[in-house]
FILOKOL-955256 format. One line per field, with one value per residue: x, y, z of N, C-alpha, C in turn. Coordinates in nm, 3 decimals, decimal comma. Layout:
<gumars>
n.xx	X_...
n.yy	Y_...
n.zz	Z_...
ca.xx	X_...
ca.yy	Y_...
ca.zz	Z_...
c.xx	X_...
c.yy	Y_...
c.zz	Z_...
</gumars>
This chain:
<gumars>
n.xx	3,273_3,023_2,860_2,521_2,521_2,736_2,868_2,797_2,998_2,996_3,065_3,083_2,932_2,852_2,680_2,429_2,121_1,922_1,743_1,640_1,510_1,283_1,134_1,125_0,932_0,719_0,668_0,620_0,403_0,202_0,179_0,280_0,184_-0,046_-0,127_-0,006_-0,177_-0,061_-0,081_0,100_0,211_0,289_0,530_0,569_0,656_0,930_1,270_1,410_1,758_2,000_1,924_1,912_1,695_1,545_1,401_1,200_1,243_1,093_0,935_1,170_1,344_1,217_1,094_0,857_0,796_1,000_0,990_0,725_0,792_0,993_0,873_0,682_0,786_0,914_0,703_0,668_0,864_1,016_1,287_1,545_1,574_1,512_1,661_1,959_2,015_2,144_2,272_2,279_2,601_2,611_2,396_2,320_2,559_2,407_2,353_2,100_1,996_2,170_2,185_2,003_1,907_2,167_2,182_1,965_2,058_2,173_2,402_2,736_2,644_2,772_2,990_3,122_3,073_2,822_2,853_2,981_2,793_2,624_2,782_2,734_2,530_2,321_2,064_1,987_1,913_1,828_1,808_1,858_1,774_1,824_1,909_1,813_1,578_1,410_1,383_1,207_1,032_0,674_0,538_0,601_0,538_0,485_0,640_0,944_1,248_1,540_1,741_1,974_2,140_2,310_2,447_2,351_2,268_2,491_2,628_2,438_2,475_2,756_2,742_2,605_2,282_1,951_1,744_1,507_1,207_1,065_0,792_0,647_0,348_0,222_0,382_0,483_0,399_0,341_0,483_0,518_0,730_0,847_1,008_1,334_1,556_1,777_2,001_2,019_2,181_2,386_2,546_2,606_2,796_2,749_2,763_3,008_3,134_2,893_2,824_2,588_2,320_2,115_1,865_1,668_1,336_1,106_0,741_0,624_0,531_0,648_0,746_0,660_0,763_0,997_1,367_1,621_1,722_1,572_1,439_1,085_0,762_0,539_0,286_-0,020_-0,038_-0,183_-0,003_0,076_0,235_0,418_0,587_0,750_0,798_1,092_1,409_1,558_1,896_1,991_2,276_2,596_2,873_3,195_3,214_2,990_2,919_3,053_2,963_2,862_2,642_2,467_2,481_2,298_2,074_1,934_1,923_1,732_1,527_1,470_1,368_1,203_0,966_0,907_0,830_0,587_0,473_0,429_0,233_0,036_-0,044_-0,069_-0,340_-0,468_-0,530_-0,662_-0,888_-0,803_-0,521_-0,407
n.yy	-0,515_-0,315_-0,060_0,059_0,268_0,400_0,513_0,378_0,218_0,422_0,257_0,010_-0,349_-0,515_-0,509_-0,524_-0,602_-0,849_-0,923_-0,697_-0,563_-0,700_-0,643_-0,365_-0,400_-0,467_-0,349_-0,129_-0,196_-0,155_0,116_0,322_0,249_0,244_0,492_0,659_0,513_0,351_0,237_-0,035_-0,207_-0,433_-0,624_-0,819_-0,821_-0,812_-0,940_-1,260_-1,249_-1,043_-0,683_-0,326_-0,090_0,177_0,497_0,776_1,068_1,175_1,366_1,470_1,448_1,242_1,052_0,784_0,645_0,459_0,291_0,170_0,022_-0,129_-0,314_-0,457_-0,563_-0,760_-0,859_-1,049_-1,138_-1,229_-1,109_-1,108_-1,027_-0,742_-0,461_-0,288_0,032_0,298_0,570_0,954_1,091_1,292_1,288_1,035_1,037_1,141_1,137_1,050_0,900_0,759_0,559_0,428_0,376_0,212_-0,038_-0,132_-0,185_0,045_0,220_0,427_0,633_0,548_0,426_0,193_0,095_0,033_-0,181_-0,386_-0,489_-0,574_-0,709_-0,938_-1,039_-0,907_-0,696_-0,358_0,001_0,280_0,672_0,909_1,180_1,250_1,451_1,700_1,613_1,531_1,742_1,901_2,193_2,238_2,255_2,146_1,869_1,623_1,595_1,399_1,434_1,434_1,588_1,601_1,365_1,068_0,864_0,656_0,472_0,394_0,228_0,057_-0,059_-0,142_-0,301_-0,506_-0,576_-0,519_-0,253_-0,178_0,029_0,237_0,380_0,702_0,792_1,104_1,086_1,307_1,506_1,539_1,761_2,104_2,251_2,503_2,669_2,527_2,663_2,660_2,867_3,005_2,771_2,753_3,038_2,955_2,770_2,520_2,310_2,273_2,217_2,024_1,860_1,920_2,022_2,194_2,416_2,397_2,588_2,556_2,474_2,290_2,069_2,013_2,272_2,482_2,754_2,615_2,603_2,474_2,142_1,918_1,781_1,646_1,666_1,413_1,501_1,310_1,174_1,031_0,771_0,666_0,355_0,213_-0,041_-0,116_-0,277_-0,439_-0,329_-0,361_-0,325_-0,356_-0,305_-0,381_-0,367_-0,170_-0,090_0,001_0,146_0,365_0,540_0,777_0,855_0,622_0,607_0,862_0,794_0,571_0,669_0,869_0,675_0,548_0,800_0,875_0,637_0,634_0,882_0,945_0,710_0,798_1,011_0,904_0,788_0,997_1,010_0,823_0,909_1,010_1,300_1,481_1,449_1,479
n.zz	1,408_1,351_1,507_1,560_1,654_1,567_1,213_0,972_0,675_0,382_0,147_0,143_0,059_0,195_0,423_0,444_0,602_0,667_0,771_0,926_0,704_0,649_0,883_0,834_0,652_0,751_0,941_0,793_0,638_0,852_0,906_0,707_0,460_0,522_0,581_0,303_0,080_-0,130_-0,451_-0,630_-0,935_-1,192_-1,101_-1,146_-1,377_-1,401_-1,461_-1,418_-1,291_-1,262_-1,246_-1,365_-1,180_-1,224_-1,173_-1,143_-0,914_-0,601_-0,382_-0,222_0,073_0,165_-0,035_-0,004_-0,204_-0,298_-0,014_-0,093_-0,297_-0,266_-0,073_-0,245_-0,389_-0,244_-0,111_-0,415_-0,438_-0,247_0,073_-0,057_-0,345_-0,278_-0,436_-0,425_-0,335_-0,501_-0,353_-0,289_-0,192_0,045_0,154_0,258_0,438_0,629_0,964_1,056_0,816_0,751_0,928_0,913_0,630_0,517_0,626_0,518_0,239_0,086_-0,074_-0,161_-0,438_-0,755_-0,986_-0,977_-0,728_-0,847_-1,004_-0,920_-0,756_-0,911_-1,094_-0,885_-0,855_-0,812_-0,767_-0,858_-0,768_-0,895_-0,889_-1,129_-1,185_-0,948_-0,673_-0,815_-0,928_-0,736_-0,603_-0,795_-0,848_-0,770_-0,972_-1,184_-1,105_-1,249_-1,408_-1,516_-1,424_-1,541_-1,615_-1,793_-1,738_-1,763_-1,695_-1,621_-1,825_-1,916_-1,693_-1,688_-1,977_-1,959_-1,774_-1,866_-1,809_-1,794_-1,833_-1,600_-1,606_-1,302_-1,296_-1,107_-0,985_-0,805_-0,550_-0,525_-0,340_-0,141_-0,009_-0,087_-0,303_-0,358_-0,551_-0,663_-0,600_-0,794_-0,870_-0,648_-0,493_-0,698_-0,605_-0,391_-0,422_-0,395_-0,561_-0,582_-0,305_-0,255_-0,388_-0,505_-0,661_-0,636_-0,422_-0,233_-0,204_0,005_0,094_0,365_0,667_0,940_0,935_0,765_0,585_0,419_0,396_0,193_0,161_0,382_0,641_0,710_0,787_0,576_0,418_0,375_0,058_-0,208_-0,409_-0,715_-0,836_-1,093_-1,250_-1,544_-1,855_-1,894_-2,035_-2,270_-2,418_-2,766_-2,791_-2,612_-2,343_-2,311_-2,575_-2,657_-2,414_-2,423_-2,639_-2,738_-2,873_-2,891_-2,609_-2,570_-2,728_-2,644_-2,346_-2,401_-2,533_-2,215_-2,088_-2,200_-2,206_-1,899_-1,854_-2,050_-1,856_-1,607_-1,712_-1,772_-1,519_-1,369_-1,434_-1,320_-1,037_-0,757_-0,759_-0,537_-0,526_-0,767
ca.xx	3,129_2,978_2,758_2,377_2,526_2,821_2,839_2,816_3,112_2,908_3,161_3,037_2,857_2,828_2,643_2,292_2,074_1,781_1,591_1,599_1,400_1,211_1,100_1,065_0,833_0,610_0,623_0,544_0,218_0,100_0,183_0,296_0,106_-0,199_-0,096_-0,043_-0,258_-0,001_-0,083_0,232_0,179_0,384_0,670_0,572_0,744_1,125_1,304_1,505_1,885_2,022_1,828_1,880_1,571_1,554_1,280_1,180_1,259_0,993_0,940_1,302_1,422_1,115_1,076_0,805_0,745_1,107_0,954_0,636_0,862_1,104_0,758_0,572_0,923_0,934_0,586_0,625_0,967_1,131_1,385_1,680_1,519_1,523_1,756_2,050_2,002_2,218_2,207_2,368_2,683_2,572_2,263_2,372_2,600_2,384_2,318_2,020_1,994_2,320_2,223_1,846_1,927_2,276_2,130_1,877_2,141_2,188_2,557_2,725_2,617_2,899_2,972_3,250_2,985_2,682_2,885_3,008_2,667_2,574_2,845_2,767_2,404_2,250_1,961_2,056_1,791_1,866_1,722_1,915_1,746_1,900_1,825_1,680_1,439_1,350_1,361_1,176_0,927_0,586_0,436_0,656_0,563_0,406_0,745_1,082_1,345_1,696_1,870_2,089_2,198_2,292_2,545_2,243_2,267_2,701_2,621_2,383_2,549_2,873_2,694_2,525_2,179_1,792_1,711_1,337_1,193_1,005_0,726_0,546_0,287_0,167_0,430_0,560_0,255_0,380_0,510_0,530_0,860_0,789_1,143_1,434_1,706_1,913_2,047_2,081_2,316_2,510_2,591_2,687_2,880_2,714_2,791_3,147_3,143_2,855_2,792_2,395_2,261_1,986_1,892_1,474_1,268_0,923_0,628_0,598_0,517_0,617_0,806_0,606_0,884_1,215_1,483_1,677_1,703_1,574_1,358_0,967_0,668_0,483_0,128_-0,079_-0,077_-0,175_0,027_0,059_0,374_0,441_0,724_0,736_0,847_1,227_1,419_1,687_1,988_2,098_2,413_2,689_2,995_3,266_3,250_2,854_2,897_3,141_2,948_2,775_2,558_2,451_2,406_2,219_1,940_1,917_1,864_1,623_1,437_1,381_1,301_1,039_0,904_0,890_0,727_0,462_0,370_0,381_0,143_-0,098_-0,046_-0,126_-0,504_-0,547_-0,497_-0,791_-0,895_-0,755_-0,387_-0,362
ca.yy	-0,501_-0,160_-0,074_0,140_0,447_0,467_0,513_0,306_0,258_0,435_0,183_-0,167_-0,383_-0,649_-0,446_-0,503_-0,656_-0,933_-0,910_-0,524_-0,495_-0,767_-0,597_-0,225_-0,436_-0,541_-0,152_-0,012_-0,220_-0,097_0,265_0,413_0,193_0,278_0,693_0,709_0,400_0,355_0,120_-0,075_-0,309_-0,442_-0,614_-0,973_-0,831_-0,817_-1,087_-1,302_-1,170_-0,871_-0,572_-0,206_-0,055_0,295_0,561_0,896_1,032_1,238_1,390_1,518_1,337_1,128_0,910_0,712_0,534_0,352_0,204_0,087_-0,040_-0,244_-0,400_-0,527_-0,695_-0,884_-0,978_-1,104_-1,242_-1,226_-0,993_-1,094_-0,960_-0,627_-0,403_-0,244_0,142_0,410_0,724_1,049_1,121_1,346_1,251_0,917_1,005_1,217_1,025_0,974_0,855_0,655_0,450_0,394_0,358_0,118_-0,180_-0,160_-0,181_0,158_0,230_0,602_0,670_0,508_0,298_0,105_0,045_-0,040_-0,270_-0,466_-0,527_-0,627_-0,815_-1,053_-1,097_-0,815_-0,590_-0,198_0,079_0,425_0,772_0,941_1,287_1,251_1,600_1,803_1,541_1,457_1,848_1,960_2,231_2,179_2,275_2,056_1,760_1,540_1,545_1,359_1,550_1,388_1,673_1,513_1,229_0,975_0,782_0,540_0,393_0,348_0,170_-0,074_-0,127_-0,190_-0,479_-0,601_-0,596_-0,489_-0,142_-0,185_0,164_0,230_0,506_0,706_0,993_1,143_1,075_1,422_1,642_1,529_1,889_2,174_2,277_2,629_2,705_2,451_2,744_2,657_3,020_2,990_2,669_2,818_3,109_2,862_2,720_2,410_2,217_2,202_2,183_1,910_1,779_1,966_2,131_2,278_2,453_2,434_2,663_2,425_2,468_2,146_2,059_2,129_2,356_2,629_2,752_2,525_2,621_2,363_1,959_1,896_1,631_1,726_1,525_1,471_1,520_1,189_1,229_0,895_0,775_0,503_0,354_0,080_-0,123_-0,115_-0,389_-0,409_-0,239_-0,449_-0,302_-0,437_-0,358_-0,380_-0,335_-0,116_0,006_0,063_0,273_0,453_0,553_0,898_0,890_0,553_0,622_0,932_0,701_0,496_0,745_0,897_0,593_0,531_0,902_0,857_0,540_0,656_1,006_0,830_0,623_0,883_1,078_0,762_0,711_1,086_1,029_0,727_0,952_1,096_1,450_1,597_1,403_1,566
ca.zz	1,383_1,337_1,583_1,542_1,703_1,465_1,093_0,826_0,536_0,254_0,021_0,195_0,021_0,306_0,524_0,430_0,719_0,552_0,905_0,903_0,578_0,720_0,998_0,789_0,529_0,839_1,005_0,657_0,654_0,941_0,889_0,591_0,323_0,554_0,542_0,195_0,049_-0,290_-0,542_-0,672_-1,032_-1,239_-1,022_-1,253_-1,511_-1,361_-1,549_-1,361_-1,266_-1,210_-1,304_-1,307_-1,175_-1,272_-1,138_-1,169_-0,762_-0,556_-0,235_-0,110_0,164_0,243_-0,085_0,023_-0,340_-0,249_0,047_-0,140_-0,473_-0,222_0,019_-0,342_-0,479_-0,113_-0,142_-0,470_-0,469_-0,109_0,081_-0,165_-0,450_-0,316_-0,489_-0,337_-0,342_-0,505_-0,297_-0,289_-0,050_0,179_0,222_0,355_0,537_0,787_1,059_1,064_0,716_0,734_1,037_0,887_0,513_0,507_0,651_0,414_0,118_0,084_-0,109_-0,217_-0,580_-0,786_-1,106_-0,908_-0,659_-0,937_-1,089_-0,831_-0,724_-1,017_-1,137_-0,757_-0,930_-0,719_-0,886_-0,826_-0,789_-0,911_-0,968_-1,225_-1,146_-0,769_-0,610_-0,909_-0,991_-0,592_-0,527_-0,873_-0,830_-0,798_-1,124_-1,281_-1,047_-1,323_-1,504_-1,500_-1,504_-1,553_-1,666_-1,910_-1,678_-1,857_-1,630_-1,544_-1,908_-1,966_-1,615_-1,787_-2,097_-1,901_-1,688_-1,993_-1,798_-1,879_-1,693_-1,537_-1,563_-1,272_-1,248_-0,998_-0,945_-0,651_-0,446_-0,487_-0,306_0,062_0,057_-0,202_-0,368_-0,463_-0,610_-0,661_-0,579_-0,844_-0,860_-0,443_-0,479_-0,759_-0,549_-0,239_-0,484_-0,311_-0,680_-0,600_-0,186_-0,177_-0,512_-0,485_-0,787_-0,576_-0,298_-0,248_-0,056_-0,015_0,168_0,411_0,776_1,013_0,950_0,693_0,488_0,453_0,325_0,163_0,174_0,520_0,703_0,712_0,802_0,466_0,370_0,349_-0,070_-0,239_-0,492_-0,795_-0,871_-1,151_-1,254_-1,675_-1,916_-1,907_-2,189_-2,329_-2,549_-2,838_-2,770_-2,457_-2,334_-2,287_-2,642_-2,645_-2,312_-2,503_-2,796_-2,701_-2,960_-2,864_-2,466_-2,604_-2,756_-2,510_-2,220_-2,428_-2,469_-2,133_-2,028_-2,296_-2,152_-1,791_-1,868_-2,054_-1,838_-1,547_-1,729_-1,739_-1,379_-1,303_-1,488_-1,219_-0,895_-0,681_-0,786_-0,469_-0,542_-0,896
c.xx	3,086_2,894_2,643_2,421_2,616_2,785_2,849_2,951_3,000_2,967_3,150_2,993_2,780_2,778_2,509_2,230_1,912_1,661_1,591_1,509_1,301_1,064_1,034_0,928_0,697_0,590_0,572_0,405_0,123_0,095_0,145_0,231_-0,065_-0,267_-0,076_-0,116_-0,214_-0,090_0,069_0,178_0,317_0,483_0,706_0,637_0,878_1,152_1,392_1,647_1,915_1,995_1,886_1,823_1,629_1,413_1,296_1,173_1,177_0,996_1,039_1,380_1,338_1,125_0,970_0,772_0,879_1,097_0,850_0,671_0,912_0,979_0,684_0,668_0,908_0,805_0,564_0,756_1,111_1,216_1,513_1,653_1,504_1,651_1,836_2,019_2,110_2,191_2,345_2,462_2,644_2,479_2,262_2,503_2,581_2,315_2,193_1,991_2,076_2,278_2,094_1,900_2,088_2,207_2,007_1,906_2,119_2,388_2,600_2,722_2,717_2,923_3,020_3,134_2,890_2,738_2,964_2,919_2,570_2,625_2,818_2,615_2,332_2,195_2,034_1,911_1,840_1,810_1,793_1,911_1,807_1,826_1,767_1,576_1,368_1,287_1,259_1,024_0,773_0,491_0,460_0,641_0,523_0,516_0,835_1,183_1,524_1,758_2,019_2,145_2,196_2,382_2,454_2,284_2,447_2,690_2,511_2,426_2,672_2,869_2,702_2,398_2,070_1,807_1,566_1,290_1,050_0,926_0,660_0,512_0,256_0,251_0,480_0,459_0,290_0,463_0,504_0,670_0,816_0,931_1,237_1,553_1,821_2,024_2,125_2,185_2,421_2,644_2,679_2,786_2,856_2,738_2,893_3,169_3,014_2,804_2,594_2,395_2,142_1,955_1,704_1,442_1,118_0,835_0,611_0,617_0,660_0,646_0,788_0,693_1,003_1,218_1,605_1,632_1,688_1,420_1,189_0,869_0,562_0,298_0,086_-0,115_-0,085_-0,100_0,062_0,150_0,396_0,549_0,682_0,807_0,992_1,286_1,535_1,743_2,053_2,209_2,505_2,806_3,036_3,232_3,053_2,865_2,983_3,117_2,864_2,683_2,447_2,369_2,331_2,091_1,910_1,856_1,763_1,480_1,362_1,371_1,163_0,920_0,879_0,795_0,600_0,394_0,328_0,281_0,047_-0,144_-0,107_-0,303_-0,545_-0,592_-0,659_-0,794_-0,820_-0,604_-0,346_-0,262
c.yy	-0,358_-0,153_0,043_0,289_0,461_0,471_0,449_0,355_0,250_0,302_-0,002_-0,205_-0,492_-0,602_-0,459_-0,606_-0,706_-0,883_-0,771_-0,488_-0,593_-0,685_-0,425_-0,262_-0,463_-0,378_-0,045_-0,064_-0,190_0,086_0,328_0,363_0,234_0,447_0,715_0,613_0,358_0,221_0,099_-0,175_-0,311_-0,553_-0,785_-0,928_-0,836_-0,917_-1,140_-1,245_-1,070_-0,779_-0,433_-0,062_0,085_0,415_0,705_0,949_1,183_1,286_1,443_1,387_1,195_1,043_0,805_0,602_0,436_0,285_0,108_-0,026_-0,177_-0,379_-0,514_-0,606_-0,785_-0,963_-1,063_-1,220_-1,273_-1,109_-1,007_-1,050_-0,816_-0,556_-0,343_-0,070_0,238_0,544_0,824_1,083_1,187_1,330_1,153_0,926_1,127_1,100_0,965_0,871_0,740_0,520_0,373_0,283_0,180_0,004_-0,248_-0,178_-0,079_0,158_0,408_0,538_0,640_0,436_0,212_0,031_-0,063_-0,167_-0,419_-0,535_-0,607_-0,761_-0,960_-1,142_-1,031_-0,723_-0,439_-0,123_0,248_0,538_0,883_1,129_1,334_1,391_1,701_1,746_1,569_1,625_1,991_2,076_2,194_2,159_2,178_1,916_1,606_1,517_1,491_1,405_1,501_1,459_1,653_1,450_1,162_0,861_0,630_0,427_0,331_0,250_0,022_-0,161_-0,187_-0,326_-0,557_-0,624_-0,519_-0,359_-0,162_-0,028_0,153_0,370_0,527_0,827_1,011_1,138_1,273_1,558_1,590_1,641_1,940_2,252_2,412_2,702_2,594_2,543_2,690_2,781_3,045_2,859_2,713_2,913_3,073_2,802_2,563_2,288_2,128_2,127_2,042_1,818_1,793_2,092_2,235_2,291_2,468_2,492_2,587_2,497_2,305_2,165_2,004_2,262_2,559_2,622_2,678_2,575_2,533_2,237_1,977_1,785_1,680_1,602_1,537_1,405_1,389_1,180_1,052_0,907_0,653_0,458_0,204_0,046_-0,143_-0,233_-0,314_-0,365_-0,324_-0,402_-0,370_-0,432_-0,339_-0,364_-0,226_0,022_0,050_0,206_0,392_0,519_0,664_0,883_0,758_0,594_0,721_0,878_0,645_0,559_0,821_0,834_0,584_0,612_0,938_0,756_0,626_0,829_0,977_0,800_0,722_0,999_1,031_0,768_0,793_1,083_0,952_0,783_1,015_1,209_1,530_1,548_1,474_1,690
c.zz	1,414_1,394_1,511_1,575_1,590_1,307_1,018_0,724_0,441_0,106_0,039_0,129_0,089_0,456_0,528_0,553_0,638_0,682_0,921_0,775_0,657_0,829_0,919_0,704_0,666_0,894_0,875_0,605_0,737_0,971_0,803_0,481_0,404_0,538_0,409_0,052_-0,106_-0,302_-0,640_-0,792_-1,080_-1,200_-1,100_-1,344_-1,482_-1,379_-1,413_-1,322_-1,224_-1,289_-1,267_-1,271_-1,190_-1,256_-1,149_-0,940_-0,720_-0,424_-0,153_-0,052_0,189_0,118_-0,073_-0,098_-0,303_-0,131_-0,010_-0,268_-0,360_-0,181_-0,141_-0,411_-0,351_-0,072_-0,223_-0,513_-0,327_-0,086_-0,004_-0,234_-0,416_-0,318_-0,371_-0,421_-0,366_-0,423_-0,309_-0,116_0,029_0,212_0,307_0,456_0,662_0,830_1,089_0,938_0,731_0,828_0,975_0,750_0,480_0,531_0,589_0,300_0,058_0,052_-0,176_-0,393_-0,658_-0,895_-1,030_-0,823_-0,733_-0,961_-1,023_-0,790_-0,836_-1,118_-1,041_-0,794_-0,848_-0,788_-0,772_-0,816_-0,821_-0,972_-1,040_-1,186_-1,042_-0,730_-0,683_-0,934_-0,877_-0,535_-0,640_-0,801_-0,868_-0,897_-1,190_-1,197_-1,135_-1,461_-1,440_-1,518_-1,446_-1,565_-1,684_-1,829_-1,741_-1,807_-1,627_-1,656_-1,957_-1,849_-1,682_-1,894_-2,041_-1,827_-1,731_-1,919_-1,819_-1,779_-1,686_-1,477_-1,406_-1,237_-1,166_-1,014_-0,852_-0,567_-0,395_-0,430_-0,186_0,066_-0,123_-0,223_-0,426_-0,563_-0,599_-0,597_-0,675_-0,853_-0,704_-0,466_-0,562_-0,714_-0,424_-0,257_-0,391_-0,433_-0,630_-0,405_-0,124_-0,275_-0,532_-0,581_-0,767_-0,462_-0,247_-0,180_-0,093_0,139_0,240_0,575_0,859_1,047_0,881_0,583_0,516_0,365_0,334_0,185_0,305_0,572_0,737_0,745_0,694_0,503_0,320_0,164_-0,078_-0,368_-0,579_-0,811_-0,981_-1,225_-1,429_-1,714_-1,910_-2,029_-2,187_-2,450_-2,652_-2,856_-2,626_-2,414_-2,344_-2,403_-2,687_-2,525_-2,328_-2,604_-2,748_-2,744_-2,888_-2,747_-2,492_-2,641_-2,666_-2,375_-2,270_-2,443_-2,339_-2,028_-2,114_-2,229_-2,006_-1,806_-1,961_-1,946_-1,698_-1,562_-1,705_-1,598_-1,321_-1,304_-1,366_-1,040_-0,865_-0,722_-0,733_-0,424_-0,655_-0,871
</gumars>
């Protein structure tokens, strides 16, 4: 048995803890849904089975729309229903992350992984963008930016299940991103040594200027977040997730759908969230 001080196997899948979300869904009502006052819709539309939710990702390290997505599935359909979380390797496995995140069904970023999880009848959650999307500058915070990811959809077709786009605005103003550093990670050659396409220098508390991915206490921003009709492929398998052209449509689809509706979502925000 793995204890709290040590680390999590990023490769578990039998590690998730029901009374630990439990318990985060009850501390995130009295905190963090009160600090940044999201609105969550949508979560009636997730069909039955296994799903794989799919979002546009915000904020860095903090995330806060993936606490409010998981709390409005467990209100509306219990703690089994919430998804098991793709994340990026190093991120999970710093310690603080690792010891927090795992027991919350937290797994490393993986098909082998997805599909396992999926094949057991377990919904997935994944942000395609990973650290360019989460670490995009701030001008561009009102876009999605996958940059040509497309793994998300050969992982769907391969299941054979629906992907459930899910969007959000506002989340990403709990600090300001004034540069991504792609140019600075290139040079670190941080691609090949940590699998990080970017290196951010942001404006965020408490610290003033950061430099790089690092842990910050964010800015009370409000933000909307809603769960879209599921997208269902007409076709599957091996030789669909094989068909470039194919997963090309497809991931365009539903970077179409999700930037849409994140534009929508931006009109609904407070003046001084915009």
């Amino acid at each position: 048995m793995t204890s709290r001080l040590a680390p999590y196997d990023l490769d578990d899948l039998g590690q998730r803890d029901p009374a630990r979300i439990a318990w985060l869904a009850r501390f995130y009502e009295r905190t963090l849904a009160r600090y940044h006052r999201p609105s969550v819709r949508g979560v009636e539309r997730v069909p039955d089975g296994p799903v794989l939710y799919v979002g546009n990702h915000n904020a860095g390290l903090w995330s806060p729309d993936s606490f409010a997505l998981c709390h409005a599935i467990i209100q509306a359909r219990g703690v089994d229903a919430v998804p098991y979380g793709l994340a990026h390797e190093v991120a999970l496995s710093l310690p603080p992350l690792n010891q927090m995140l795992v027991p919350l069904g937290a797994v490393r970023a993986s098909h082998e992984n997805a599909l396992r999880l999926l094949a057991s009848g377990r919904s997935v959650l994944v942000y395609p963008g990973g650290d360019v999307d989460a670490m995009r500058p701030a001008r561009r915070r009102g876009e999605v930016v996958f940059d040509g990811r497309r793994g998300f959809v050969r992982l769907a077709l391969r299941a054979g299940v629906p992907i459930v786009p899910v969007a959000t605005a506002g989340a990403h103003d709990t600090f300001r991103v004034l540069t991504d550093g792609r140019a600075i990670a290139r040079a670190l050659r941080l691609d090949r040594a940590l699998r990080l396409d970017v290196f951010p220098i942001t404006l965020a508390l408490p610290w003033g200027v950061m430099v790089g991915p690092m842990f910050y206490l964010p800015l009370p921003a409000t933000f909307a977040t809603e769960v879209l009709p599921p997208i269902r492929f007409e076709r599957s398998g091996e030789a669909a997730a094989d068909d470039a052209a194919y997963v090309h449509a497809c991931a365009a689809r539903v970077l179409g759908e999700l930037q849409r509706a994140v534009t929508r979502l931006e009109d609904t925000l407070p003046r001084r969230a915009r």
